[in-house]
N, C-alpha and C positions, 0 to 999 in steps of 0.2 A: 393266660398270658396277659401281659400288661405292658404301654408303652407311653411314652412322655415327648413331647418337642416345646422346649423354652427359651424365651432371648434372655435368661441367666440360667446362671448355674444353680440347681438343689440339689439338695439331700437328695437319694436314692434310699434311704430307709425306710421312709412310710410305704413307699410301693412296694419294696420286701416284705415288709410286713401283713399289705395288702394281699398279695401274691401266695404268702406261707396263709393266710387264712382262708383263699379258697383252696388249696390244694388239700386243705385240712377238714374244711367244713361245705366247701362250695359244692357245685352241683357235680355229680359223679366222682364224688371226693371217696378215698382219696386217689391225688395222684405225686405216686411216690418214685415215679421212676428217674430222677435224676432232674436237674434243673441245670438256669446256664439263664446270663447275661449278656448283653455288648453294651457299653456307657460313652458316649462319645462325651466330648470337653474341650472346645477347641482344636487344638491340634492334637490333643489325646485319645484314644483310644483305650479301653480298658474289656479286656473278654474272660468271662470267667464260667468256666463248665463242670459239675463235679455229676456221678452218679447217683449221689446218694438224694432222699429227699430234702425238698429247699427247708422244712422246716428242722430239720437238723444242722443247718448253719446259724452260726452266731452274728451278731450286729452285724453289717457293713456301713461304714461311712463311708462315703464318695459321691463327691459333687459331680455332677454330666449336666448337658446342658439339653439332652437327648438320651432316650435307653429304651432296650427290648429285655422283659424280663420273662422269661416259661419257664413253667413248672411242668413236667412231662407225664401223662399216662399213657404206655406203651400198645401201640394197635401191634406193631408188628417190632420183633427185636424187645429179649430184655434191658432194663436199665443199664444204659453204658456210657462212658463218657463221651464215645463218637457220635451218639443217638443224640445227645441232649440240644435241644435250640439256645438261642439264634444259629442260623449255619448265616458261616461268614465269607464272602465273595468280594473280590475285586473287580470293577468293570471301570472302564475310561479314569481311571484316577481316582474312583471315590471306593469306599468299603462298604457294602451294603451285607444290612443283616438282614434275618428270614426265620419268622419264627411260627408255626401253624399248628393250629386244633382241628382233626379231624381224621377219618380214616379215606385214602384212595387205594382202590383196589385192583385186580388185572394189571398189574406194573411191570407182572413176571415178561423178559423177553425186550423190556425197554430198559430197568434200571438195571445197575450193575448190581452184581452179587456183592451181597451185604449192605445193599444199601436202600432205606428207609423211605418208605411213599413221600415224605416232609422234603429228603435230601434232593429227590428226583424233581417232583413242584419246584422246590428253591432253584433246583439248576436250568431249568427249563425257563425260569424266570429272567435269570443273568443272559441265558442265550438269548432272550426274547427282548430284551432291555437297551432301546432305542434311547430317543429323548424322553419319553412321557411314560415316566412309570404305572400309570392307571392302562394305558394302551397292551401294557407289556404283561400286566396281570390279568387283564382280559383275554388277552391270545393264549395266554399259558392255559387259564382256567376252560378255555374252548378247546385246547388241544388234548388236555389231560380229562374233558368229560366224552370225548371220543376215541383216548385210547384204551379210557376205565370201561368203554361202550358202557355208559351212565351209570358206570358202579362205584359210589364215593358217599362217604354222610356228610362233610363237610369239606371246604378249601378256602376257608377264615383263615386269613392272613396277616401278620403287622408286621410291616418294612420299613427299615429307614436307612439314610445315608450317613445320618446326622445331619443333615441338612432338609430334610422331608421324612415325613412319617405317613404311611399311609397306611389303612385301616381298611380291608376288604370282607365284608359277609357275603359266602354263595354256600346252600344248604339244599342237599337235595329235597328233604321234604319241606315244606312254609311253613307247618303246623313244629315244625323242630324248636324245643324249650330249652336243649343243652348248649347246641352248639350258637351259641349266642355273640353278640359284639355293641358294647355301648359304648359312646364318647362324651367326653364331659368338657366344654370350652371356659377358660379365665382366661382375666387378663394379661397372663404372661405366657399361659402355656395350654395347648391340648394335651388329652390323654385319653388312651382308648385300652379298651379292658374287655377280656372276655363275660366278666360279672359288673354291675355297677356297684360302687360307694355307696351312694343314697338314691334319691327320687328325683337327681337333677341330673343325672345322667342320660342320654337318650339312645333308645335304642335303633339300630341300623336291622335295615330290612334286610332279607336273601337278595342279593342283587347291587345293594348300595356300595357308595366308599367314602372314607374320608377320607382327603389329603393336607394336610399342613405346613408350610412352608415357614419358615424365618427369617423376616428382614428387621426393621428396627421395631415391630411388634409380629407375632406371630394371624399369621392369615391361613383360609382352610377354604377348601369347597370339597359339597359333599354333592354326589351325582350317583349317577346308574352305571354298571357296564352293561357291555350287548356281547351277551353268548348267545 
């Protein structure tokens, strides 16, 4: 998964491209089970879900000014188009997307039938989703590693509103190599990615987050939460 917050509008094609070349080559590649966008743009919105693998789509042009892009490999539930990230929520006014790498387990008895460890995390996030999103991903992550009673490989997460992006690594093991999360800061925009680009990307510990905000240059603070 891969995501972007910029005070302009880009291309959305290099991070597809990014995107299609771990799904293809990246670590526990492949993953083919369906892919899915949200591209915000001002007052636009743009959500795009298919089944199939992302590297079987052709070009996208589309300018966002923000975006969550995953490429899916399925823990539970084959390739379908309701499985595929970001899942997308409304709270107080704003659209928040929700897109996650990893497996939560013992879900049976909390989530609804047919529905995915990702969907149940994302929804417990929107119910949890005060003022401070770093707050809301913390309570979630403390409540879903007590009802997994500590059964989960990852709960790596990238959220945005289009107006914040935030970037969370918690892995049950430290010594964990797959489930990863690196951010890479310019001058215009972050972006945060399950793999990096190159040697300038840095890597987020178990535990860390970034958050990123947009005024007339984009600002971030990266911290801990407390599970």
């Amino acid at each position: 998964m891969i995501g972007f917050i910029s005070t302009k509008s880009c291309n959305i094609s290099p991070y597809i491209d990014f995107l299609k070349n771990q799904a293809i080559h990246g670590k526990g590649a492949p993953h083919p089970d369906g892919w899915g966008m949200s591209c915000y743009d001002r007052n636009d919105l743009l959500i795009k879900k298919s089944s199939d693998p992302i590297w079987k789509t052709g070009t996208i042009s589309v300018d966002a000014s923000a975006a969550i892009i995953h490429a899916r490999k399925a823990s539970f539930g084959k390739a379908n188009l309701l499985f595929s990230h970001p899942f997308i929520f409304e709270k107080k006014g704003k659209i928040w997307s929700f897109a996650h790498n990893g497996t939560i387990y013992n879900l049976s008895g909390k989530k609804e039938k047919n529905e995915i460890d990702t969907q149940f995390y994302a929804k417990r996030f929107i119910e949890n989703l005060k003022q401070d999103p770093v707050r809301s991903v913390e309570n979630t992550i403390r409540e879903l590693v007590e009802i997994s009673e500590n059964k989960f490989t990852s709960m790596n997460a990238i959220i945005s509103s289009g107006e914040i992006l935030l970037g969370v690594r918690y892995v049950k093991e430290d010594e964990d190599g797959y489930h990863t999360l690196f951010y890479f800061e310019e001058d215009d925009r972050i972006s945060i990615s399950t793999e990096p680009l190159d040697s300038r990307w840095v890597s987020l510990k178990s535990g860390e987050f970034v958050m990123a905000t947009v005024n007339s240059r984009v600002e971030f603070v990266k911290g801990t939460i407390k599970v």
